[in-house]
The first five atom37 places (N, CA, C, CB, O) and aatype in JSON, in Angstrom:
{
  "aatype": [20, 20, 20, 20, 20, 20, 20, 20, 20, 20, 20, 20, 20, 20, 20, 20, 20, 20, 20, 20, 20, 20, 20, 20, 20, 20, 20, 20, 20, 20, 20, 20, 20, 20, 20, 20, 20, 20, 20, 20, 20, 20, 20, 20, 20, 20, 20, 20, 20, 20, 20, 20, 20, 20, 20, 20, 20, 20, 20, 20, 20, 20, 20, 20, 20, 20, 20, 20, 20, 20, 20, 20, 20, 20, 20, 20, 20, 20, 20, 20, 20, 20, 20, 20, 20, 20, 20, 20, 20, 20, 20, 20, 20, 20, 20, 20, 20, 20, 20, 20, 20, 20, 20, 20, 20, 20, 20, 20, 20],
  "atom_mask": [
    [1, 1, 1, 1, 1],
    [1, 1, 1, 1, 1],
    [1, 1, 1, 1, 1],
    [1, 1, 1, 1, 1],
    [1, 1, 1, 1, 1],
    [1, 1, 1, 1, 1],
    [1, 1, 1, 1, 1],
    [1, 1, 1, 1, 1],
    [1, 1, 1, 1, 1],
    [1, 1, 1, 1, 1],
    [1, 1, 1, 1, 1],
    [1, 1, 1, 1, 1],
    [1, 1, 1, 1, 1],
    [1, 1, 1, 1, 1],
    [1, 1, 1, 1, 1],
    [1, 1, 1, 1, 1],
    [1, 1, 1, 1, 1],
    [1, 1, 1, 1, 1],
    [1, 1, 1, 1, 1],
    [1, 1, 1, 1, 1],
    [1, 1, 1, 1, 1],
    [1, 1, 1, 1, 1],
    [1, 1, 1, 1, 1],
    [1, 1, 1, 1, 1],
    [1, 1, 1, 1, 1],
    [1, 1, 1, 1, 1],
    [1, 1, 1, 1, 1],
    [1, 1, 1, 1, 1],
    [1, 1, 1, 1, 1],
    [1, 1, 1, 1, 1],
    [1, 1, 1, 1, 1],
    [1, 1, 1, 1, 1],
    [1, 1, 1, 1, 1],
    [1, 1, 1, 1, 1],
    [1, 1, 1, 1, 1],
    [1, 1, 1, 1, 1],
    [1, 1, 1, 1, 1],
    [1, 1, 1, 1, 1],
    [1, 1, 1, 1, 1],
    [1, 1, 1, 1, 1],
    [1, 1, 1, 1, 1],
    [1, 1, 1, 1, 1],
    [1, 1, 1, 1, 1],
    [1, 1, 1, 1, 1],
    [1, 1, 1, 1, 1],
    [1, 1, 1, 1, 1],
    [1, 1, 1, 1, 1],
    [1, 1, 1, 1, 1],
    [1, 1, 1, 1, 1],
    [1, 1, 1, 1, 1],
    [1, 1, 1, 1, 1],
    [1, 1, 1, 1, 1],
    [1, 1, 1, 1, 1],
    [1, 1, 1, 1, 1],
    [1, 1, 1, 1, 1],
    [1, 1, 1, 1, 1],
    [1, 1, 1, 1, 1],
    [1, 1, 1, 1, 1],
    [1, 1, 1, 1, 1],
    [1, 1, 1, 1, 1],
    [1, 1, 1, 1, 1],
    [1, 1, 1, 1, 1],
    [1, 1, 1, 1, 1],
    [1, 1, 1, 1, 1],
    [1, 1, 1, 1, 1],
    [1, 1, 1, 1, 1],
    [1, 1, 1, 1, 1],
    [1, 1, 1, 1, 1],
    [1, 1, 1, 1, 1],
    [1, 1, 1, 1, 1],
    [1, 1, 1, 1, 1],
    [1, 1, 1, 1, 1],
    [1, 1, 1, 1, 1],
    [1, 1, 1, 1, 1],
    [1, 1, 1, 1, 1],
    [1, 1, 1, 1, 1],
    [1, 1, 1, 1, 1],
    [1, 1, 1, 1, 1],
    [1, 1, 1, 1, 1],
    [1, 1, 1, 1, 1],
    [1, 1, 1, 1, 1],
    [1, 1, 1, 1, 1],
    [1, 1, 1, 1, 1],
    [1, 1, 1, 1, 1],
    [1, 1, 1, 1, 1],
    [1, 1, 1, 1, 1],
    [1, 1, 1, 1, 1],
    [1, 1, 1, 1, 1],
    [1, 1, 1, 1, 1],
    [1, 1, 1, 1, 1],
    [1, 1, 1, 1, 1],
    [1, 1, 1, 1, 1],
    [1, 1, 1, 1, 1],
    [1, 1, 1, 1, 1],
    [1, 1, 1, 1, 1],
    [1, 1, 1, 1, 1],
    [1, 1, 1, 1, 1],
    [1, 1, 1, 1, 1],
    [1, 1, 1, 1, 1],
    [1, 1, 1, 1, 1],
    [1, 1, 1, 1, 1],
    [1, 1, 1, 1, 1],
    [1, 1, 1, 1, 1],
    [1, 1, 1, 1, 1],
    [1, 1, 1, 1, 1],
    [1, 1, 1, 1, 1],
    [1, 1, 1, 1, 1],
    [1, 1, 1, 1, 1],
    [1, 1, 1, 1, 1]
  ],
  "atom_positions": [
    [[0.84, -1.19, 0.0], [0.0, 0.0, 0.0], [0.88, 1.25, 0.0], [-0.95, 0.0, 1.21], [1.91, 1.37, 0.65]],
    [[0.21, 2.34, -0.98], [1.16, 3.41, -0.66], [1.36, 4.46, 0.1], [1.32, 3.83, -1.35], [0.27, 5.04, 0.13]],
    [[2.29, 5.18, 0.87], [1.94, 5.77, 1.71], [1.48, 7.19, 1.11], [2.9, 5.69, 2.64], [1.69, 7.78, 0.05]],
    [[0.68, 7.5, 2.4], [-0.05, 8.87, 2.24], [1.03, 10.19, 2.68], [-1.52, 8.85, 3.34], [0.79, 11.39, 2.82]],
    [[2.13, 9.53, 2.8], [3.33, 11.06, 3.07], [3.66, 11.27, 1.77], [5.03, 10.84, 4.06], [3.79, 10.48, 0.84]],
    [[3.84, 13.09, 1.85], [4.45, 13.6, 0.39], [6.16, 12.93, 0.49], [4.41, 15.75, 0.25], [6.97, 12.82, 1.41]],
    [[6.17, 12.57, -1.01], [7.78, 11.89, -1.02], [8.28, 14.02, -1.87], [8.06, 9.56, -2.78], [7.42, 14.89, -1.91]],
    [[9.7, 14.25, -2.34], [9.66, 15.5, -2.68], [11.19, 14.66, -3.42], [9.52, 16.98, -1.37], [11.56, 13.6, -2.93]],
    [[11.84, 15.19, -4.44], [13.09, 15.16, -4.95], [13.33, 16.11, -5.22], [13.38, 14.51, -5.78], [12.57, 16.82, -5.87]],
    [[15.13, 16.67, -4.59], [15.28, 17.22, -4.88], [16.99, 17.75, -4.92], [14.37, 17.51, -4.52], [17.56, 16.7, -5.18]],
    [[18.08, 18.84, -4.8], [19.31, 18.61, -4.46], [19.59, 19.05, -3.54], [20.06, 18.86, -5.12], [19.19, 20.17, -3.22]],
    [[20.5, 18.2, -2.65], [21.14, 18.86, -1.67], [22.39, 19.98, -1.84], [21.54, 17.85, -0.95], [23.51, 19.87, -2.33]],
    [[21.58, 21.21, -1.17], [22.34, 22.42, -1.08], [23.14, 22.2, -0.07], [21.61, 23.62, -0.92], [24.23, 22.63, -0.44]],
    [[23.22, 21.77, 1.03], [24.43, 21.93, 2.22], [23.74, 20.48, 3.23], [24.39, 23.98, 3.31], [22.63, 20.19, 3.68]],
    [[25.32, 19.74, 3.23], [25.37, 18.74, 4.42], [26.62, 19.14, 5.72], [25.74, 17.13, 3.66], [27.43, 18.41, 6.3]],
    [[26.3, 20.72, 5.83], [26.87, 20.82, 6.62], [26.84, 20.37, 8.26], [26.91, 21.68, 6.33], [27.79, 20.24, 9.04]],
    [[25.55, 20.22, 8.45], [25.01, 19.88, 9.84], [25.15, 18.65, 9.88], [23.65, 20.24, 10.19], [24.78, 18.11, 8.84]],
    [[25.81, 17.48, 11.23], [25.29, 16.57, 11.34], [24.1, 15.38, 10.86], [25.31, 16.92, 11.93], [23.43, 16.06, 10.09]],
    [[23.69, 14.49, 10.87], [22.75, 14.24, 10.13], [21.7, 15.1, 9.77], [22.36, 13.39, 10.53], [20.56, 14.9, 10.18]],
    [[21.95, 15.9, 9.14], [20.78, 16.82, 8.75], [21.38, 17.37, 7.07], [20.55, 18.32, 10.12], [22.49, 17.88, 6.92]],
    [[20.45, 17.13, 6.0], [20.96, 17.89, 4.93], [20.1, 18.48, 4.38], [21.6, 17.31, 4.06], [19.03, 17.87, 4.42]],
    [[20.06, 19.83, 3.62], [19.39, 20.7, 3.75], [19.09, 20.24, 1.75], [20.14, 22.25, 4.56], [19.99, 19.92, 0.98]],
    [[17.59, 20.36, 1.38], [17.27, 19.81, -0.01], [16.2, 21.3, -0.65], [16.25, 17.95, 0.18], [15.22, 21.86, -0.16]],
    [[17.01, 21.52, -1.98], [16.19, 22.58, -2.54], [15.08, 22.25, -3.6], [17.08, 23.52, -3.12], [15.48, 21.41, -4.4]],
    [[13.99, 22.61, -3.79], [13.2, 22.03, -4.84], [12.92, 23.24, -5.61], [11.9, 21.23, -4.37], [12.53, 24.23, -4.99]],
    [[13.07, 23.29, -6.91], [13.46, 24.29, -7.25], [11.66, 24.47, -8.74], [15.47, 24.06, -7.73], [10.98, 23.45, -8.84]],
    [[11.38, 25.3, -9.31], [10.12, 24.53, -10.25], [9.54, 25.73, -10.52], [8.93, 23.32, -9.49], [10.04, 26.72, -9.98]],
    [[8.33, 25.9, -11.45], [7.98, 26.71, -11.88], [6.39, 27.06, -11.61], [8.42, 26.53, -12.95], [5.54, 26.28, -12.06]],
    [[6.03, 28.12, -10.96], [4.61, 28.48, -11.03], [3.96, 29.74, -11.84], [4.27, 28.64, -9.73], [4.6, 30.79, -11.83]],
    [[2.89, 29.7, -12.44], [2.17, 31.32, -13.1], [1.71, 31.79, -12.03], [0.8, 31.36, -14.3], [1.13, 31.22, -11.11]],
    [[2.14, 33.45, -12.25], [2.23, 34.51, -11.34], [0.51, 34.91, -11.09], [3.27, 35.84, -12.06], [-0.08, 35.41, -12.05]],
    [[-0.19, 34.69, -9.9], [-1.57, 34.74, -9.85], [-2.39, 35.64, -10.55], [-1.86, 34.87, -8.75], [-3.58, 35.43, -10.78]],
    [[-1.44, 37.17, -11.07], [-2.22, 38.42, -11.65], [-1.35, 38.6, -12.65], [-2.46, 39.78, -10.73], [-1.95, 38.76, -13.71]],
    [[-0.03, 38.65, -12.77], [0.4, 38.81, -14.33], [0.62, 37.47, -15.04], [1.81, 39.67, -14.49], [1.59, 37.39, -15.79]],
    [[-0.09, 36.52, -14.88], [-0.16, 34.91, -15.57], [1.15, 34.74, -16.08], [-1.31, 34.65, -16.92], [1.26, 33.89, -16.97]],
    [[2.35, 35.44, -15.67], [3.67, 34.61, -16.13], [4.14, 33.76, -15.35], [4.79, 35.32, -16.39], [3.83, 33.32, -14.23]],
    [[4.94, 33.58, -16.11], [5.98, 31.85, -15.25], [7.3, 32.57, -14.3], [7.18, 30.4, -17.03], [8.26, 33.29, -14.56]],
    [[6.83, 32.05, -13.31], [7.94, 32.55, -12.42], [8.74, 31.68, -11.52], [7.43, 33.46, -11.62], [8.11, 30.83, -10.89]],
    [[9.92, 31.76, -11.38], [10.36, 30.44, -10.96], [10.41, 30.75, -9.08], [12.11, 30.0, -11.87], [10.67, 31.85, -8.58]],
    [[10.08, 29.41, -8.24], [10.18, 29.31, -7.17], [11.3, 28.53, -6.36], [9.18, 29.03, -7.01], [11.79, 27.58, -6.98]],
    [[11.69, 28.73, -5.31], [12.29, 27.88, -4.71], [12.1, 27.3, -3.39], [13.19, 28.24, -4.77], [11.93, 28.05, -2.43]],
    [[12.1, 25.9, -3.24], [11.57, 26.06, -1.51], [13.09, 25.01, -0.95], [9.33, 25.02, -1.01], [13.9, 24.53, -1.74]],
    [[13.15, 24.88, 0.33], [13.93, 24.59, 1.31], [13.05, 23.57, 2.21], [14.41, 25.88, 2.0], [11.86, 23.72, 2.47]],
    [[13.91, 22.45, 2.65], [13.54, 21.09, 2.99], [14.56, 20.6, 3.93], [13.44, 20.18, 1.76], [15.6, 20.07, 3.55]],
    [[14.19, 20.81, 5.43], [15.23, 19.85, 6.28], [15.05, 18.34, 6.35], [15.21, 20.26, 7.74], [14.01, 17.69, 6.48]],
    [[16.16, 17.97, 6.25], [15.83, 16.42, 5.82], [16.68, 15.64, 7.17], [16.6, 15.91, 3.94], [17.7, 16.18, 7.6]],
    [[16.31, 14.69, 7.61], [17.15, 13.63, 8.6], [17.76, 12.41, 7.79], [16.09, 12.94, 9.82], [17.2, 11.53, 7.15]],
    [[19.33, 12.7, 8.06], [20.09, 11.84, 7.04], [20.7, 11.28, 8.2], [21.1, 12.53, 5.77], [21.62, 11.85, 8.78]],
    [[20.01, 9.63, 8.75], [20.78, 8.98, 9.96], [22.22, 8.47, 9.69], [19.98, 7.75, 10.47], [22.95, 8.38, 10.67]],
    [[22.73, 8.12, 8.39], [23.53, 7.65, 8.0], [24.74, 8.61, 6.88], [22.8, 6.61, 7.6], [25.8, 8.18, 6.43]],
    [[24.3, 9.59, 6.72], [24.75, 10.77, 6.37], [25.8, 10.3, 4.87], [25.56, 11.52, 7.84], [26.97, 10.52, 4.56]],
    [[24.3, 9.34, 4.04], [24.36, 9.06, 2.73], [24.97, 10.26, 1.86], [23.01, 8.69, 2.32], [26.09, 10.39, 1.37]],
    [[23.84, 11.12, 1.83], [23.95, 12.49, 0.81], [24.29, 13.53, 0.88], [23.17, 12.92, 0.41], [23.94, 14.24, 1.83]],
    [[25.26, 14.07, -0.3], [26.26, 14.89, -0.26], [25.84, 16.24, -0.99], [27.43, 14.2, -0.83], [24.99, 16.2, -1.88]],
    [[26.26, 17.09, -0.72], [26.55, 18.58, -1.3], [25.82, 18.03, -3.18], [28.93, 19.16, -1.15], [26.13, 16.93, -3.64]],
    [[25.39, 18.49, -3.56], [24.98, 18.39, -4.77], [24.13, 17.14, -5.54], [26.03, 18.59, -5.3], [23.73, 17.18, -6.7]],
    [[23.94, 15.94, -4.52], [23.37, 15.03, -5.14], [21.68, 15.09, -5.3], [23.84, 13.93, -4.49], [20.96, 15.78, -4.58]],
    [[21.31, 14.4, -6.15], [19.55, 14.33, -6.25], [18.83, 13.47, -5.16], [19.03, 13.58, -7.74], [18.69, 12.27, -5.37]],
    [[18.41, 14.0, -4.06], [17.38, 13.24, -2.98], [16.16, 12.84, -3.21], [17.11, 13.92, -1.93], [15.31, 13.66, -3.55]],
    [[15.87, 11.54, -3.06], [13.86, 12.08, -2.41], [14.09, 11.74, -1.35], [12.15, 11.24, -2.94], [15.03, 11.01, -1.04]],
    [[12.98, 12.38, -0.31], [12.71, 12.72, 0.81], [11.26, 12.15, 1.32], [12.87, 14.09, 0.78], [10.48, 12.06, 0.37]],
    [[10.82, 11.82, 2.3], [9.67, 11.73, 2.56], [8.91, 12.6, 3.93], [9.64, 10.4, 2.59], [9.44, 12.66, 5.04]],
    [[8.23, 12.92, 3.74], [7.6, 13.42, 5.18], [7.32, 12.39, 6.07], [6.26, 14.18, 5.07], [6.8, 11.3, 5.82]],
    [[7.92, 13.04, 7.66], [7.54, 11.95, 9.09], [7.16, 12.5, 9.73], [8.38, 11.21, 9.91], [6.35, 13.2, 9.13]],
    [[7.17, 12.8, 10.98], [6.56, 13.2, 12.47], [7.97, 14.04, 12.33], [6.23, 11.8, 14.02], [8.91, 13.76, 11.59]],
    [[7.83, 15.42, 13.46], [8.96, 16.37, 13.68], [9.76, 15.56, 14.37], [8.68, 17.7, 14.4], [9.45, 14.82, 15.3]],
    [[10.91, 15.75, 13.82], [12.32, 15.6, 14.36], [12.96, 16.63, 14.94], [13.15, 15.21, 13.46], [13.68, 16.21, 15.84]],
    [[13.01, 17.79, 14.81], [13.69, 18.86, 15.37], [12.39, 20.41, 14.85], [15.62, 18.86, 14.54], [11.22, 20.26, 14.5]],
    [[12.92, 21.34, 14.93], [12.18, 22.51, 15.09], [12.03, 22.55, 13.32], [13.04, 23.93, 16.07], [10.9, 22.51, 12.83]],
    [[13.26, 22.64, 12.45], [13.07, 22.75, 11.49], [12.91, 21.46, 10.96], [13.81, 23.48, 11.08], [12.02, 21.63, 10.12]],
    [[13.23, 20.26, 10.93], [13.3, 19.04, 10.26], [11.9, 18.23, 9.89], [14.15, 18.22, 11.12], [11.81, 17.39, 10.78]],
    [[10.91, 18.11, 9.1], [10.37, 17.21, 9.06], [9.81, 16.44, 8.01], [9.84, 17.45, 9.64], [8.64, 16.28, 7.66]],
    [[11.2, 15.83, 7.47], [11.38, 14.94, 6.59], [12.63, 14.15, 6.87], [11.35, 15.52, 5.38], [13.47, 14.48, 7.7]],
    [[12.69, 13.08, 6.1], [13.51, 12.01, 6.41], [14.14, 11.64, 4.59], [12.42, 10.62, 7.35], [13.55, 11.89, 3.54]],
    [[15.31, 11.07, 4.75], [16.02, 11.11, 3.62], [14.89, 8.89, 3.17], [18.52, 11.41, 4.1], [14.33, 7.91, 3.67]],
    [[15.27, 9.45, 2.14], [14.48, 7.97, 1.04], [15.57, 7.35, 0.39], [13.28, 8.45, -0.45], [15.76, 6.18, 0.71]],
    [[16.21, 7.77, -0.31], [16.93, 7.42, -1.2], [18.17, 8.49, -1.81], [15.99, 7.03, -2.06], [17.84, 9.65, -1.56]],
    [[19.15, 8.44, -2.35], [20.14, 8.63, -3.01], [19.83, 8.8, -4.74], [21.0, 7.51, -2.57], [20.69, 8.16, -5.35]],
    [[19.02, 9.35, -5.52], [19.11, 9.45, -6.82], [19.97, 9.25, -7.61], [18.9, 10.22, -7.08], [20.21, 8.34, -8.4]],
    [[20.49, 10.27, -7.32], [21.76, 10.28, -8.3], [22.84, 11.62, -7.33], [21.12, 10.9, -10.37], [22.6, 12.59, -6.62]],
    [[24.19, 10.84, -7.9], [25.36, 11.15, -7.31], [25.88, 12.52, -7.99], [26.34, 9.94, -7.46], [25.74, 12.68, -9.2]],
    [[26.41, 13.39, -7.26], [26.77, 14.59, -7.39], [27.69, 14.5, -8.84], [27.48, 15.09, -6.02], [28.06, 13.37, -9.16]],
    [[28.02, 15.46, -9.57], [28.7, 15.5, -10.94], [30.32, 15.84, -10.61], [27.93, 16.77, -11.98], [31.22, 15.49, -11.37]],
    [[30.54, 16.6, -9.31], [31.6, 16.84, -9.03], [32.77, 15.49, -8.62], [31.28, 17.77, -8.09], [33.94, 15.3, -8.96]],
    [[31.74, 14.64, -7.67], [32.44, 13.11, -7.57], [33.35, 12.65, -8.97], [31.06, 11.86, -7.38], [34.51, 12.6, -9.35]],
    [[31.82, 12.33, -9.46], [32.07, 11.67, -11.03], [33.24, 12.47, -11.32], [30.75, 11.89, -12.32], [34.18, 11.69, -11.47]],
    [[33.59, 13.59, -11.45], [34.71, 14.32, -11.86], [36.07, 14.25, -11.08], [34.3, 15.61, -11.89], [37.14, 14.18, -11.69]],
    [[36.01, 14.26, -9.94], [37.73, 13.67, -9.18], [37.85, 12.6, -9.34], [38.12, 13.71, -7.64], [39.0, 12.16, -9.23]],
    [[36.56, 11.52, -9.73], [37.28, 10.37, -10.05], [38.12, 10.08, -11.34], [36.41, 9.49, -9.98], [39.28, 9.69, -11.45]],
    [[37.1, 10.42, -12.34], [37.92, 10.5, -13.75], [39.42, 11.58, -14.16], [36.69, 11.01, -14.78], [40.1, 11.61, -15.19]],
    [[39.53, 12.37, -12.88], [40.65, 13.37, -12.54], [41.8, 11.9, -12.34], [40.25, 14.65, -10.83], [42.57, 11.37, -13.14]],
    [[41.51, 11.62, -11.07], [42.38, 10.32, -10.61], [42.93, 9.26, -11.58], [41.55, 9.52, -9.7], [44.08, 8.83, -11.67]],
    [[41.71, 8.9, -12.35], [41.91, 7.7, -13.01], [43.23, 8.23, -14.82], [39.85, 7.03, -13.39], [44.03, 7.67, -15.57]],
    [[42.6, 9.61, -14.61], [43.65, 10.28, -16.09], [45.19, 10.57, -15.39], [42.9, 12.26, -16.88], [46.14, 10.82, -16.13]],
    [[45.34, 10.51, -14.06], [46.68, 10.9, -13.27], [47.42, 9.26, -13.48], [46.33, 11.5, -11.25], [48.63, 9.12, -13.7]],
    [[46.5, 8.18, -13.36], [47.16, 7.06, -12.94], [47.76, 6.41, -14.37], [46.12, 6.07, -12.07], [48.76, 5.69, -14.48]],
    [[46.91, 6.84, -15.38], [47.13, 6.68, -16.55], [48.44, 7.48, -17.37], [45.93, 6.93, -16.99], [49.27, 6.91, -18.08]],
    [[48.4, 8.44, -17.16], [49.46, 9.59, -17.09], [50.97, 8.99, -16.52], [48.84, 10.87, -15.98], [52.1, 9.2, -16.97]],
    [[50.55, 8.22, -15.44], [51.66, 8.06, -14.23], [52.44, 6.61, -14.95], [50.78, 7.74, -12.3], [53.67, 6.53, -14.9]],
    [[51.77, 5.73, -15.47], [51.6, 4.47, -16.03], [52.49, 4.83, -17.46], [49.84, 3.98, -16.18], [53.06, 3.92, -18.07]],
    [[52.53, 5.82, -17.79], [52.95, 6.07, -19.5], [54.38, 6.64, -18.93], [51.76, 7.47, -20.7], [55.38, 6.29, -19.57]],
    [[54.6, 7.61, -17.63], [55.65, 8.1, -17.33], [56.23, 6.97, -16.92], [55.62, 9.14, -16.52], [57.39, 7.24, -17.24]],
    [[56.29, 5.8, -16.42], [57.19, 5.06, -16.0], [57.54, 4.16, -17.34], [56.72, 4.34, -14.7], [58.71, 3.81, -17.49]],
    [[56.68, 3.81, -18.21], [56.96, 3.03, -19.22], [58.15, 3.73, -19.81], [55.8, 2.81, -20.14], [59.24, 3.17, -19.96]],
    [[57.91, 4.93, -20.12], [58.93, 5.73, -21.16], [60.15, 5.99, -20.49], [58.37, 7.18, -21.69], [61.12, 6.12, -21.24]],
    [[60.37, 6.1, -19.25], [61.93, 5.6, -18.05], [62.36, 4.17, -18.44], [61.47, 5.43, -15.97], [63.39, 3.67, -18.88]],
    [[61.55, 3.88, -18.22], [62.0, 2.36, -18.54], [62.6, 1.9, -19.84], [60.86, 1.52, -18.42], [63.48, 1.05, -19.89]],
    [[61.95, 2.64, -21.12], [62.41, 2.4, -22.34], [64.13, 3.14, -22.65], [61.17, 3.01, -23.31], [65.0, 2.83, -23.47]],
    [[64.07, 4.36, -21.42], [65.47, 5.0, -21.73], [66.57, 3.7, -21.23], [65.71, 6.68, -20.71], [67.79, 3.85, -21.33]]
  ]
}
């Protein structure tokens, strides 16, 4: 059965706090009297017991019972992984490769 809590996705702006990471949902509404599109943003304290999600990754979230004054949601899942990761890794992996060609070519002298 499914639950009746709002689930929300969205990115985490700051895991600076202890289990707590802060999730922005970001989206578009028409302006009630000049009917344009205006973009909104809202803010989401989330309880991360295991302090999965990082600075930039895609969350969903679900609503629970209050946890703290601001907190009341709980982390769901991990979406997808920040772009910056993905990027020191493939940094690393072009150094080792790099590093791998410098010793071959010592070796050939």
């Amino acid at each position: 059965m499914e639950s009746k809590r709002r689930k929300i996705q969205g990115v985490v702006i700051s895991d600076k706090t202890p289990k707590t990471i802060v999730v922005e949902l970001t989206g578009y509404r028409k302006h009630p009297k000049y009917k344009k599109r205006v973009q909104f943003r809202s803010k989401y304290y989330a309880h991360d017991e295991n302090e999965l999600a990082h600075l930039g990754d895609v969350v969903t979230i679900q609503e629970s019972r209050p946890i703290s004054k601001l907190k009341r949601f709980v982390l769901v899942s991990v979406d997808k992984k920040a772009l910056e990761d993905i990027k020191v890794l493939e940094e690393k992996e072009v150094e080792e490769v790099l590093h791998e060609h410098e010793e071959e070519a010592k070796e050939a002298e």
